[in-house]
KELOTOR-303336 format. One record per atom (N, C-alpha, C): y, z, x. Coordinates in nm, 3 decimals. Each point is the difference from the previous one (the first is absolute). Last residue first. Example, Ala and Ser with C-alpha at 12.3 -4.5 7.8 and 13.67 -1.06 7.14 Angstrom:
- py,pz,px
- -0.225,0.708,1.285
- 0.119,0.006,0.082
- 0.109,0.073,-0.077
- -0.572,-0.007,0.029
- 0.119,0.000,-0.089
- 0.120,0.000,0.090
//
This chain:
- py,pz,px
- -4.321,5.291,4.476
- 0.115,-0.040,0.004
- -0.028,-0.071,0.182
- -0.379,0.091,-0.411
- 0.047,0.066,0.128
- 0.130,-0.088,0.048
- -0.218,-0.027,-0.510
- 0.006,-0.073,0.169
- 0.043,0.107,0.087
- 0.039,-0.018,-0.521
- -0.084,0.147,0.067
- 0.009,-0.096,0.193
- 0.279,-0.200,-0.363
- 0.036,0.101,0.038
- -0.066,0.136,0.084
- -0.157,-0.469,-0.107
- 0.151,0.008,0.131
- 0.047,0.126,-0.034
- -0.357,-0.042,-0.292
- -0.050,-0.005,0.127
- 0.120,-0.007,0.118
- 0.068,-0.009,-0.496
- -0.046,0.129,0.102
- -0.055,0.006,0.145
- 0.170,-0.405,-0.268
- 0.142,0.115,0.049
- -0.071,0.115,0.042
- -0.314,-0.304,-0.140
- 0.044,-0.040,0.147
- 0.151,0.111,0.038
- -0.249,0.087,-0.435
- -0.111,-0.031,0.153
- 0.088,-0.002,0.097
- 0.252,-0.104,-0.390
- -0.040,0.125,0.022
- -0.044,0.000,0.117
- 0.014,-0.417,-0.132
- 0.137,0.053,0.053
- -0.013,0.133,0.053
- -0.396,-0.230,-0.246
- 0.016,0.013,0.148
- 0.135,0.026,0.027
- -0.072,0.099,-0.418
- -0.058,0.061,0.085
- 0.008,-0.051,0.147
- 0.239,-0.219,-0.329
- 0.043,0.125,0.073
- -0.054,0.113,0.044
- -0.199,-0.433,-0.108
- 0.127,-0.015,0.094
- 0.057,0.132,0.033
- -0.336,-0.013,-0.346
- -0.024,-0.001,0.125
- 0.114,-0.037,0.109
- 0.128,0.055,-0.465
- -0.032,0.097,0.093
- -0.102,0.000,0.100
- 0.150,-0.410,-0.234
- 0.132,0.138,0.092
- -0.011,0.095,-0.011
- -0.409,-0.274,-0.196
- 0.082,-0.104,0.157
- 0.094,0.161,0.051
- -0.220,-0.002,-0.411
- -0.015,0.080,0.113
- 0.032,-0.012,0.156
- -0.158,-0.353,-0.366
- 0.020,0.072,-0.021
- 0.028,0.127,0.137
- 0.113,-0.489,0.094
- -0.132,0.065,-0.016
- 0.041,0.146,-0.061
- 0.303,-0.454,-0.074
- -0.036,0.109,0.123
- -0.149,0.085,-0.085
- 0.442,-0.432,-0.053
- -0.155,0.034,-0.054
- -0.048,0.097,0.112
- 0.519,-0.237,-0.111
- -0.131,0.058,0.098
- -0.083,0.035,-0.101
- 0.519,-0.272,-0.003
- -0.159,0.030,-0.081
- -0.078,0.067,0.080
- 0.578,-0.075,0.001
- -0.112,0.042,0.033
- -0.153,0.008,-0.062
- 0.597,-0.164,0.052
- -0.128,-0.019,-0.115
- -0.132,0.020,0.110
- 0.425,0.031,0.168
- 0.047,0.071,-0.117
- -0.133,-0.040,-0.061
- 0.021,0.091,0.570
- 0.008,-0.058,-0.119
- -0.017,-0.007,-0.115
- 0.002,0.240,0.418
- -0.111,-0.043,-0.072
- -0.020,-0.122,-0.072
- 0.403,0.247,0.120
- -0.062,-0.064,0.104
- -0.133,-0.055,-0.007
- 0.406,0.155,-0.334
- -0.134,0.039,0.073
- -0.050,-0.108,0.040
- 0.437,0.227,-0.268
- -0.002,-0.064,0.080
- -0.204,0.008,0.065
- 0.253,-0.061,-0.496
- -0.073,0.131,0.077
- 0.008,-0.084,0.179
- 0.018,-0.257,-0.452
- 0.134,0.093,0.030
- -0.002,0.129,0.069
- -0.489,-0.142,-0.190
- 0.106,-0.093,0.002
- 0.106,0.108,0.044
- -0.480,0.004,0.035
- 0.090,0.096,0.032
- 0.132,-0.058,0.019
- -0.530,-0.009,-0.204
- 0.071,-0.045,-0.033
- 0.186,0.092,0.083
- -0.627,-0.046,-0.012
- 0.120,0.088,0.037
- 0.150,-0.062,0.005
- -0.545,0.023,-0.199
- 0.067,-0.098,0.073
- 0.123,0.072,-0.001
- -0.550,0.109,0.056
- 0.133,0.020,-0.003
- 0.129,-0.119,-0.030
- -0.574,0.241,0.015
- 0.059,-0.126,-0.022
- 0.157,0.022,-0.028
- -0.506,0.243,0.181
- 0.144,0.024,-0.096
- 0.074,-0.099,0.023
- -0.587,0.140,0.046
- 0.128,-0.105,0.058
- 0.138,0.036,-0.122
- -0.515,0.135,-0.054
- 0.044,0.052,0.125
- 0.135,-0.071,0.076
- -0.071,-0.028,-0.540
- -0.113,0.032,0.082
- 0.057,0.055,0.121
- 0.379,-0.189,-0.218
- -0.113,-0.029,-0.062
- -0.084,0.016,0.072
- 0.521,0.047,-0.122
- -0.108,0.065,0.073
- -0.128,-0.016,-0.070
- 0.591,-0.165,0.053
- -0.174,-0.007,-0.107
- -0.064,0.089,0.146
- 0.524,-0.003,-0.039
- -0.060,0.017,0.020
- -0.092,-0.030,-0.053
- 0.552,-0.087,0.097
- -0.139,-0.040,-0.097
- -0.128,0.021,0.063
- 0.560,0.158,0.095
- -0.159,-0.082,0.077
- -0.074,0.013,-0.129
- 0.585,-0.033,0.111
- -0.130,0.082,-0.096
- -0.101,-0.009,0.111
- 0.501,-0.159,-0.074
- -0.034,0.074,0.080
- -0.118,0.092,-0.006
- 0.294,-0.304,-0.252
- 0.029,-0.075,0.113
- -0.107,0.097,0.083
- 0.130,-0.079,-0.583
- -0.068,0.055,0.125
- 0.006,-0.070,0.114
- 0.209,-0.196,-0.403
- 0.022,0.156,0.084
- 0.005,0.040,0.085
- -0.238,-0.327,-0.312
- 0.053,-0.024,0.146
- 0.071,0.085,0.032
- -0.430,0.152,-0.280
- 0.152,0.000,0.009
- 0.038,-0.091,0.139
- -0.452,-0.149,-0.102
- 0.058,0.074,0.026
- 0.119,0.011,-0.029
- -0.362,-0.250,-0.283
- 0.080,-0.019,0.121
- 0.066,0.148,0.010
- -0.130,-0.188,-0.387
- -0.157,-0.021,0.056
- 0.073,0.010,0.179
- 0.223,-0.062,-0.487
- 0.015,-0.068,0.124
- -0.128,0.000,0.087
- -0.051,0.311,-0.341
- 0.043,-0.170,-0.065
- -0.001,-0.089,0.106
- -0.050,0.470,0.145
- -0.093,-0.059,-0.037
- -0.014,-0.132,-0.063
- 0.288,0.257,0.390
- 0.019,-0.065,-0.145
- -0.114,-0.084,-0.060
- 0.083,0.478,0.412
- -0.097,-0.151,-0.055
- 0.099,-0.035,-0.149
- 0.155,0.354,0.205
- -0.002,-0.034,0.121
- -0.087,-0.159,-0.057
- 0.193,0.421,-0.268
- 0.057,-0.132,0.021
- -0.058,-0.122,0.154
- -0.025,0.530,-0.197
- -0.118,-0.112,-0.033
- -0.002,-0.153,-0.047
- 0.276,0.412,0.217
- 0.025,-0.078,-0.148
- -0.054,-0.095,-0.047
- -0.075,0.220,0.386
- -0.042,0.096,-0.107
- 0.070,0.005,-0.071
- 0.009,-0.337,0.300
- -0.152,0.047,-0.025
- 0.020,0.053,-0.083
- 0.372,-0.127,0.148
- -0.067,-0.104,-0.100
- -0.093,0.058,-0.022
- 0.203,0.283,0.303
- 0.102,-0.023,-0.105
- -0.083,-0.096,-0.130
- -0.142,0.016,0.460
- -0.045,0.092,-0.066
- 0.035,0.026,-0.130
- 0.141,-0.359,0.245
- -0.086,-0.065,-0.001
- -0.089,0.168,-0.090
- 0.428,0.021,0.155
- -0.005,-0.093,-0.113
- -0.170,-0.040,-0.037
- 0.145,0.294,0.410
- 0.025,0.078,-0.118
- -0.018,-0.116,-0.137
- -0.329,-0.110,0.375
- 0.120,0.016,0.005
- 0.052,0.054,-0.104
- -0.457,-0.134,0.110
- 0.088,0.036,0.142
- 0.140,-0.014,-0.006
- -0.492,0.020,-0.352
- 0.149,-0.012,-0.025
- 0.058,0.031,0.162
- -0.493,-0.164,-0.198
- -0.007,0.144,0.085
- 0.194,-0.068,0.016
- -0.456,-0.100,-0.334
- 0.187,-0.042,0.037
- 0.012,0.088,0.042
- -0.538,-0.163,-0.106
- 0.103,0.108,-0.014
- 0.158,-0.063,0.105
- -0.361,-0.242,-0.256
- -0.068,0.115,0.060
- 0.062,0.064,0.001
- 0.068,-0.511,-0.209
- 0.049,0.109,0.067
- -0.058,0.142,0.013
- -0.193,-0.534,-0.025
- 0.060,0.087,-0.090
- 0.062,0.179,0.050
- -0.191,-0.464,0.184
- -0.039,0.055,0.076
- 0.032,0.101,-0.159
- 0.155,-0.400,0.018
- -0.106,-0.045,0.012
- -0.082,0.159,0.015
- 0.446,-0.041,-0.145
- -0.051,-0.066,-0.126
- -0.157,-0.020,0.070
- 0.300,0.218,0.292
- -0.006,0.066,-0.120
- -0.093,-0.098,-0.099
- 0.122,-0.158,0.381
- -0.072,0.077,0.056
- -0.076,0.076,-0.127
- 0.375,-0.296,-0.053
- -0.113,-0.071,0.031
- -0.139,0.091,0.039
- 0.467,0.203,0.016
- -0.051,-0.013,-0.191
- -0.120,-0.094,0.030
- 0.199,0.102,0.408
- -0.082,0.107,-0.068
- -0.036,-0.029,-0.138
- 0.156,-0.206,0.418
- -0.094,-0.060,-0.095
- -0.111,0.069,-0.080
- 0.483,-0.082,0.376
- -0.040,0.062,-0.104
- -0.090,-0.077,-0.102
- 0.083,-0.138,0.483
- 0.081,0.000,-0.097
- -0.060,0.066,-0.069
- -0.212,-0.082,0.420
- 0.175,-0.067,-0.015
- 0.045,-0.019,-0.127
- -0.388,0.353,0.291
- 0.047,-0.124,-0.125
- 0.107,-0.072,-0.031
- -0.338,0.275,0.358
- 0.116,-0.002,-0.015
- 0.059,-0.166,-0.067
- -0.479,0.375,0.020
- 0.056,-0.143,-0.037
- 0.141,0.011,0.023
- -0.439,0.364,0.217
- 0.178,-0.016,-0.114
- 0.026,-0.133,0.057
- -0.491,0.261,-0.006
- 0.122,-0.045,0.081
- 0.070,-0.057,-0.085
- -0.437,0.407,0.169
- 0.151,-0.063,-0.084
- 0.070,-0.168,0.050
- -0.441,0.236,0.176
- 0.079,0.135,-0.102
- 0.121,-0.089,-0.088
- -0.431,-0.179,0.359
- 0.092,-0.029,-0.066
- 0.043,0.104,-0.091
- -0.266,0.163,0.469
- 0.003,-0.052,-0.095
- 0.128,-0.042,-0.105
- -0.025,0.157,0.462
- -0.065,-0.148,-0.012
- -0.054,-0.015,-0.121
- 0.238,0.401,0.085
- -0.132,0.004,0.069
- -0.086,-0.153,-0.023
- 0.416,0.013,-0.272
- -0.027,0.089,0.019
- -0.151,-0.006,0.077
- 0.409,-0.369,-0.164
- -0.155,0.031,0.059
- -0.012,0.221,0.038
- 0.324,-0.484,-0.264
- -0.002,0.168,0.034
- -0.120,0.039,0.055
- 0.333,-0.471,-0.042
- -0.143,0.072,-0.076
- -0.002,0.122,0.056
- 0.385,-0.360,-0.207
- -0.038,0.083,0.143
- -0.128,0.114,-0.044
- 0.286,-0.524,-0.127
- -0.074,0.067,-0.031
- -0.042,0.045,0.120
- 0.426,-0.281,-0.228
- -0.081,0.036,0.123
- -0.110,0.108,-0.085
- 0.247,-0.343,-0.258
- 0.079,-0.006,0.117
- -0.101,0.078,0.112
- -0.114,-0.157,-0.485
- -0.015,0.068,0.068
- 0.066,0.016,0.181
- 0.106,-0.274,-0.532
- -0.059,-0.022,0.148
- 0.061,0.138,0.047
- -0.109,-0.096,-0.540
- 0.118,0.043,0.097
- -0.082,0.025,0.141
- -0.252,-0.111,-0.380
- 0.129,-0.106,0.014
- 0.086,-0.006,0.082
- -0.366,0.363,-0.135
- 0.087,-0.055,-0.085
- 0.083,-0.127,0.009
- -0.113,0.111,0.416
- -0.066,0.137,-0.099
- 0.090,-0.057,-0.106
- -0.182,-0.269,0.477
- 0.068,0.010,-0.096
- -0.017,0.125,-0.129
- -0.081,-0.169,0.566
- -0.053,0.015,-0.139
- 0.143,0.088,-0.108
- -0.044,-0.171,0.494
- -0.011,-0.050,-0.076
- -0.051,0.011,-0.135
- 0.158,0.245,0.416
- -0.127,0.000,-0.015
- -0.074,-0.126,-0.116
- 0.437,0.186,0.287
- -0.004,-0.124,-0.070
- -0.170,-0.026,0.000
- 0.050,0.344,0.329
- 0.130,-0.053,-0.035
- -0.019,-0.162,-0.116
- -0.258,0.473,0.170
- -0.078,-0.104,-0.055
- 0.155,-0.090,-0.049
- -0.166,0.499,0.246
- 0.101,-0.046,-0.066
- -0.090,-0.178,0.037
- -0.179,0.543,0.059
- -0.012,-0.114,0.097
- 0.088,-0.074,-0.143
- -0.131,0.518,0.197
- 0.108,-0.104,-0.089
- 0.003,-0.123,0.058
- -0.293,0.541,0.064
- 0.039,-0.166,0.096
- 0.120,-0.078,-0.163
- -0.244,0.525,0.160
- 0.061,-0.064,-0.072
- 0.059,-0.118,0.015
- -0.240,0.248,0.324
- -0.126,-0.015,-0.132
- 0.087,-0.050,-0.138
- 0.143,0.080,0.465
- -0.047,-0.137,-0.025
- -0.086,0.010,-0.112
- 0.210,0.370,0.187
- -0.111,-0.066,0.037
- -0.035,-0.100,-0.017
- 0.408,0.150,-0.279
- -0.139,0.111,0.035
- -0.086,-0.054,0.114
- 0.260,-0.401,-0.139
- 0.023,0.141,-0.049
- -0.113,0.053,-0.013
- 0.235,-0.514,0.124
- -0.148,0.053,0.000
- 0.088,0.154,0.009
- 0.188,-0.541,-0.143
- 0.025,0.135,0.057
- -0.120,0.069,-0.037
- 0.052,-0.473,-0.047
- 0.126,0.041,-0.019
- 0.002,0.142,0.029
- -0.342,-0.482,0.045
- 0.033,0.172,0.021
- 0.162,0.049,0.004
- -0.192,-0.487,-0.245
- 0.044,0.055,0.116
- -0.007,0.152,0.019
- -0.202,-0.459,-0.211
- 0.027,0.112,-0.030
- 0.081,0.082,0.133
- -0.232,-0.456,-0.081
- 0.128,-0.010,0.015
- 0.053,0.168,-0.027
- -0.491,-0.020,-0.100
- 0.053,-0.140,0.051
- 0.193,0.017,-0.033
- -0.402,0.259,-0.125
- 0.115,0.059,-0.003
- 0.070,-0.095,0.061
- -0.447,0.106,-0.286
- 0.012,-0.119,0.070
- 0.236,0.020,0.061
- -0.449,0.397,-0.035
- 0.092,-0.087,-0.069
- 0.058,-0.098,0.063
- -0.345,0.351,0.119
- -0.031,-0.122,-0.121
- 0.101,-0.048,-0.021
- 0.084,0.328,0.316
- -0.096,-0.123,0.073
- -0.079,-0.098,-0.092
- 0.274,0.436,-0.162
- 0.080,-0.136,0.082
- -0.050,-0.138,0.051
- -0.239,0.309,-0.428
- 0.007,0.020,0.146
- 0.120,-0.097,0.039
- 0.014,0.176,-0.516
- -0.064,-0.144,0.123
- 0.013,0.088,0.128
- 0.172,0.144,-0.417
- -0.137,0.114,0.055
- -0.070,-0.120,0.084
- 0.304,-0.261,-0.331
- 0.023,0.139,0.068
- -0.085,0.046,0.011
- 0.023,-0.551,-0.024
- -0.032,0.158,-0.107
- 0.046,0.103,0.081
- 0.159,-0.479,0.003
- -0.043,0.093,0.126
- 0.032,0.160,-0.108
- 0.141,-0.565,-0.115
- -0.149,0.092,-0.018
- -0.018,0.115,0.085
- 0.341,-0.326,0.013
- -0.029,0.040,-0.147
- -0.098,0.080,-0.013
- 0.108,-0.172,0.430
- 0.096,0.085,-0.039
- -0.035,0.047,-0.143
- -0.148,-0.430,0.260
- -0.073,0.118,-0.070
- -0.015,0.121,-0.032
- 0.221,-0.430,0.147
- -0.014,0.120,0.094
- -0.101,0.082,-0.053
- 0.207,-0.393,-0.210
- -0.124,-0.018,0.048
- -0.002,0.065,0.080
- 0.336,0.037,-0.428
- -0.080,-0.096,0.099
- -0.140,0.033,0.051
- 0.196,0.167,-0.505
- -0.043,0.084,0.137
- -0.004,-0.161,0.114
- 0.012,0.275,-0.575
- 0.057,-0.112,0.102
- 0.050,0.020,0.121
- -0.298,0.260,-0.401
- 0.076,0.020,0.103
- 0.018,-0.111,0.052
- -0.153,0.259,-0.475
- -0.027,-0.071,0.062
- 0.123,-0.044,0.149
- -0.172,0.399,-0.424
- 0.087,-0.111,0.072
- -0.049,-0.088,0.116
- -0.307,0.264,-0.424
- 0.051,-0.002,0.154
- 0.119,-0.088,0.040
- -0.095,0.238,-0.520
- -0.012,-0.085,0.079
- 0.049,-0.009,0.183
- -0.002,0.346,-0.405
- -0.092,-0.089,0.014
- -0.041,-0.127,0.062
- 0.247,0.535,0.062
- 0.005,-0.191,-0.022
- -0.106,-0.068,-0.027
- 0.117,0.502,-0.173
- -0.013,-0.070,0.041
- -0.008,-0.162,0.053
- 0.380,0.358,-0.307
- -0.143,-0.026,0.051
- -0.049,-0.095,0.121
- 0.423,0.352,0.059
- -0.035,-0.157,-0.088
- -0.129,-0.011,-0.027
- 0.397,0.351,0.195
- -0.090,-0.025,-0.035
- -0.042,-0.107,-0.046
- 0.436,0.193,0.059
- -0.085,0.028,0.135
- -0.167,-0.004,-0.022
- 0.365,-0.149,-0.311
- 0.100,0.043,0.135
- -0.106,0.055,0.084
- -0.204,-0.354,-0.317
- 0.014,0.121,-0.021
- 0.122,0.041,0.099
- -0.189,-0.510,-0.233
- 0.044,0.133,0.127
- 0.029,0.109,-0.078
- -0.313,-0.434,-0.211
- 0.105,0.040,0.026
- 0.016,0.129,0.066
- -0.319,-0.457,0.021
- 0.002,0.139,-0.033
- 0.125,0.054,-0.001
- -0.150,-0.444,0.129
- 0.044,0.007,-0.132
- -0.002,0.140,-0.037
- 0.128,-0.315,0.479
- -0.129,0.109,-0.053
- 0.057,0.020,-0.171
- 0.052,-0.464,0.360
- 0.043,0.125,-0.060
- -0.075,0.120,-0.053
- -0.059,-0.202,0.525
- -0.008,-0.013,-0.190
- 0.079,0.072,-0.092
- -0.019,0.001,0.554
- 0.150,-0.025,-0.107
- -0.056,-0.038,-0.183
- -0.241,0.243,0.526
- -0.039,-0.068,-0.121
- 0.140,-0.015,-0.067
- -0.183,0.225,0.424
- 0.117,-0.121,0.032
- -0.007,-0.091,-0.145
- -0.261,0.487,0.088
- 0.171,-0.024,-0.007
- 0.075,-0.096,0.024
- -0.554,0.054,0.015
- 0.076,0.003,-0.153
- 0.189,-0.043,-0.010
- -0.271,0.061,0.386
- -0.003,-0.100,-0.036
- 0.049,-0.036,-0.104
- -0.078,0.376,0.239
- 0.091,-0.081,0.082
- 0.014,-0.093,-0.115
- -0.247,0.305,-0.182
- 0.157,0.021,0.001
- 0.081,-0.090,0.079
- -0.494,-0.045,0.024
- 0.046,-0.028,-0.154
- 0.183,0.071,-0.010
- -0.294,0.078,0.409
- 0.079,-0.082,0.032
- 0.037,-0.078,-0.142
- -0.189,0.437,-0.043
- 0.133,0.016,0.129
- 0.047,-0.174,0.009
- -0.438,0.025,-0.225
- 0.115,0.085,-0.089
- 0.128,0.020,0.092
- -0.382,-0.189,0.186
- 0.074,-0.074,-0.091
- 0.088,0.056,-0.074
- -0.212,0.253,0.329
- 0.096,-0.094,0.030
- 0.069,-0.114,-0.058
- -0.344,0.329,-0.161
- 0.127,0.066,0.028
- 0.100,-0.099,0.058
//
């Protein structure tokens, strides 16, 4: 099981080309693993469903604890690794009860058609009237080109493989604090345990004695 959860970390930093052609929300499978460029933190590797106390978190920092401390966020400034080519500016991990659930790449540039030729497209989830507009004018992929409408400024690209979902989130001409190019990899079921523990804890400050 854990190879299968940490085969998604790993698969999403691949730029080959792929020779299969797209669907607007379907593709066949990949046949091939990508491969990942990485220094010497060892940031490249941290499967999900890890305990905290296995991972090597060196220069990591705590950025905020929720519910009890059973929701933690720990951030990774200039982690050194590379997705496609394009340097990873920060990386923030997600712990639920000290185990790994998620964590999101903050990318410094768009590297969705690279993403596309290694990974092949799953599903186009549209975050804006143009970006819906292409879909269901089944304009969103150019199969010749092999590339996204440039157009588009405002999507996410989803794969899902076994117990792990794979994201990349694109939010050009939008104001966000996050920042405009996003990758995460998360544990199936990751956001609704989060909003179970949200639940839990909003009932409990509401049953307390005042």
């Amino acid at each position: 099981m854990m190879r299968g959860i940490l085969l998604a970390l790993i698969m999403i930093m691949g730029c080959q080309a792929r020779k299969e052609t797209y669907e607007n929300e379907a593709s066949k499978p990949v046949s091939k693993e990508p491969s990942l460029s990485y220094q010497e933190e060892g940031y490249d590797s941290l499967p999900l469903a890890s305990n905290f106390t296995d991972l090597p978190l060196a220069g990591a920092r705590n950025i905020g604890e929720f519910f009890d401390h059973r929701l933690v966020f720990y951030k990774v400034n200039r982690p050194g690794i590379n997705i496609c080519g394009s340097k990873v500016n920060a990386l923030v991990l997600y712990f639920i009860d000290s185990t790994l659930v998620r964590l999101r790449y903050e990318v410094d540039r768009n590297v969705s058609n690279q993403l596309l030729d290694s990974l092949g497209l799953s599903r186009f989830k549209p975050l804006d009237s143009l970006s819906k507009h292409l879909l269901g004018k089944r304009k969103v992929y150019n199969k010749i080109k092999r590339q996204l409408d440039s157009r588009l400024s405002n999507y996410e690209l989803v794969w899902r493989k076994g117990n792990a979902v794979t994201r990349f989130r694109v939010t050009n001409g939008t104001v966000d604090s996050l920042g405009h190019f996003l990758f995460y990899t998360e544990m199936k079921g990751y956001k609704r345990k989060a909003r179970e523990l949200e639940t839990h804890y909003n009932y409990l400050e509401a049953t307390l004695p005042g």
